[in-house]
C-alpha positions as CSV (number, residue, x, y, z in Angstrom):
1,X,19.2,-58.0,11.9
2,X,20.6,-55.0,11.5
3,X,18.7,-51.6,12.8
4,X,16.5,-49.8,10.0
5,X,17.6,-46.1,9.8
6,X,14.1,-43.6,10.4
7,X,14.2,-41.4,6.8
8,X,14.7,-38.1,7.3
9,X,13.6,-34.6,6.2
10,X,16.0,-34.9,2.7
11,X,14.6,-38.4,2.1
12,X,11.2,-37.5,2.2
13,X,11.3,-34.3,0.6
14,X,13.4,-36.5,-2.1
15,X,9.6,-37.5,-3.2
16,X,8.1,-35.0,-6.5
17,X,4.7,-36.2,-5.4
18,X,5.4,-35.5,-1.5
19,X,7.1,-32.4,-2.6
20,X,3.8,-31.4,-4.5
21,X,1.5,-31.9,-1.8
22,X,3.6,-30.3,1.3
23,X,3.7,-27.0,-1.1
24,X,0.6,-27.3,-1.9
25,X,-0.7,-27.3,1.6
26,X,1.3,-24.7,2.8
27,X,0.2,-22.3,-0.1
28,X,-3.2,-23.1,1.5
29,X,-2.6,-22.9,4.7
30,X,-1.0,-19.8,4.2
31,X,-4.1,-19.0,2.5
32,X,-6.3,-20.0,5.6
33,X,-4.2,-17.6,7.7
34,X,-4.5,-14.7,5.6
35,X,-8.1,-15.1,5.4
36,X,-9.3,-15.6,8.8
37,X,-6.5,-12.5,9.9
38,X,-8.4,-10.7,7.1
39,X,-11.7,-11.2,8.2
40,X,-11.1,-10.9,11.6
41,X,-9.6,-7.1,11.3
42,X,-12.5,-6.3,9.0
43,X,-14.9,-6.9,11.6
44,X,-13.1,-5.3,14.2
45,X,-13.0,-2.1,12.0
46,X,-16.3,-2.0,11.1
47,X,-17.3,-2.7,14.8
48,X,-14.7,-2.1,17.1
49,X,-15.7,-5.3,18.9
50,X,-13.7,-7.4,20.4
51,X,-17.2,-9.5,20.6
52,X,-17.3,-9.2,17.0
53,X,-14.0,-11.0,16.5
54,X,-15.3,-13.4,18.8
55,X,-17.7,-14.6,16.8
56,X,-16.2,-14.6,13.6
57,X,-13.9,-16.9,15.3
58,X,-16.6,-19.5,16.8
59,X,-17.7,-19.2,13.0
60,X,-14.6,-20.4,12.0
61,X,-14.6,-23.6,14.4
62,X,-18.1,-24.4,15.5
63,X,-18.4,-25.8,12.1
64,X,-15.3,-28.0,12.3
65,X,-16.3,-29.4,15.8
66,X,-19.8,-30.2,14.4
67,X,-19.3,-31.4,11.2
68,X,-15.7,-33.2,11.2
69,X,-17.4,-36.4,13.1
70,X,-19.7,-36.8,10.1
71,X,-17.4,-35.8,7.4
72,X,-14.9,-37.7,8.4
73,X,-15.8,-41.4,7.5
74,X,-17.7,-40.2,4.4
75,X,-14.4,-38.6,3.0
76,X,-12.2,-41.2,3.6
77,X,-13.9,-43.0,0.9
78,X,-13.4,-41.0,-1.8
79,X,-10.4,-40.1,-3.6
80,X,-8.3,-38.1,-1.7
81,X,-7.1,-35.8,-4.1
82,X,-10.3,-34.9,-5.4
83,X,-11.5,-34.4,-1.8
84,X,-8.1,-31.7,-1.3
85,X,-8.7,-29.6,-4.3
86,X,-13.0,-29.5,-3.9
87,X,-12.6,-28.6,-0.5
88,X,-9.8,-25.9,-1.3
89,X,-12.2,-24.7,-4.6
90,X,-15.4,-24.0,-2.4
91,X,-13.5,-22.0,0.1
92,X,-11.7,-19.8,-2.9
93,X,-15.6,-19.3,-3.8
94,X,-16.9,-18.4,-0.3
95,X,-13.8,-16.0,0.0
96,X,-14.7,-14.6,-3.5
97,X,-18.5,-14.5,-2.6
98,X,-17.3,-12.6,1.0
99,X,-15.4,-9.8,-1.1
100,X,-18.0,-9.2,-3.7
101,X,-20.3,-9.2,-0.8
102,X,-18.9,-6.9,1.3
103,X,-16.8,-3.8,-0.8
104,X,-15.3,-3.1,2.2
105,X,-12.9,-5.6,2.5
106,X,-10.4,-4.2,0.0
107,X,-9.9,-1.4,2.8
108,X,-8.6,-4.1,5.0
């Protein structure tokens, strides 16, 4: 039998609905990054503590740690799509709830 080749990075990215989803992804995780960075500076501007952006980022993973082992086997039976974009739509709404909140982050 002869050996199976492993696909590679044009094979896969050959896929529209693979294709769809990594860009979709990295637009959010871009996203992610550009919010936590934000947020972070913001508190160390209005504090000047490096305490501050301490806890800003234990907000950012307690959360994760304590909820994921829940979460986890609940969301794997729904749809998985559905799941992506929710998830993605209540965090556009806490970040748009954080900047109506707080008029100083447009000085950021």
């Amino acid at each position: 039998m002869p050996p199976v080749a492993e696909p590679g990075l044009r094979s896969v990215l050959g896929k529209p609905g693979y294709r769809r989803l990594w860009a979709a992804r990295t637009v959010s995780q871009a996203g992610d990054i550009a919010q936590f960075t934000t947020v972070a500076l913001l508190v160390f501007e209005l504090t000047g503590s490096g305490v501050g952006v301490s806890g800003v980022v234990l907000a950012e993973i307690a959360p994760v740690l304590l909820l994921a082992p829940l979460a986890g086997p609940l969301v794997d039976r729904l749809p998985r799509v559905q799941v992506m974009l929710g998830a993605d739509l209540v965090r556009l709404l806490l970040a748009a709830t954080l900047a109506m909140w707080h008029t100083d982050v447009a000085a950021v």
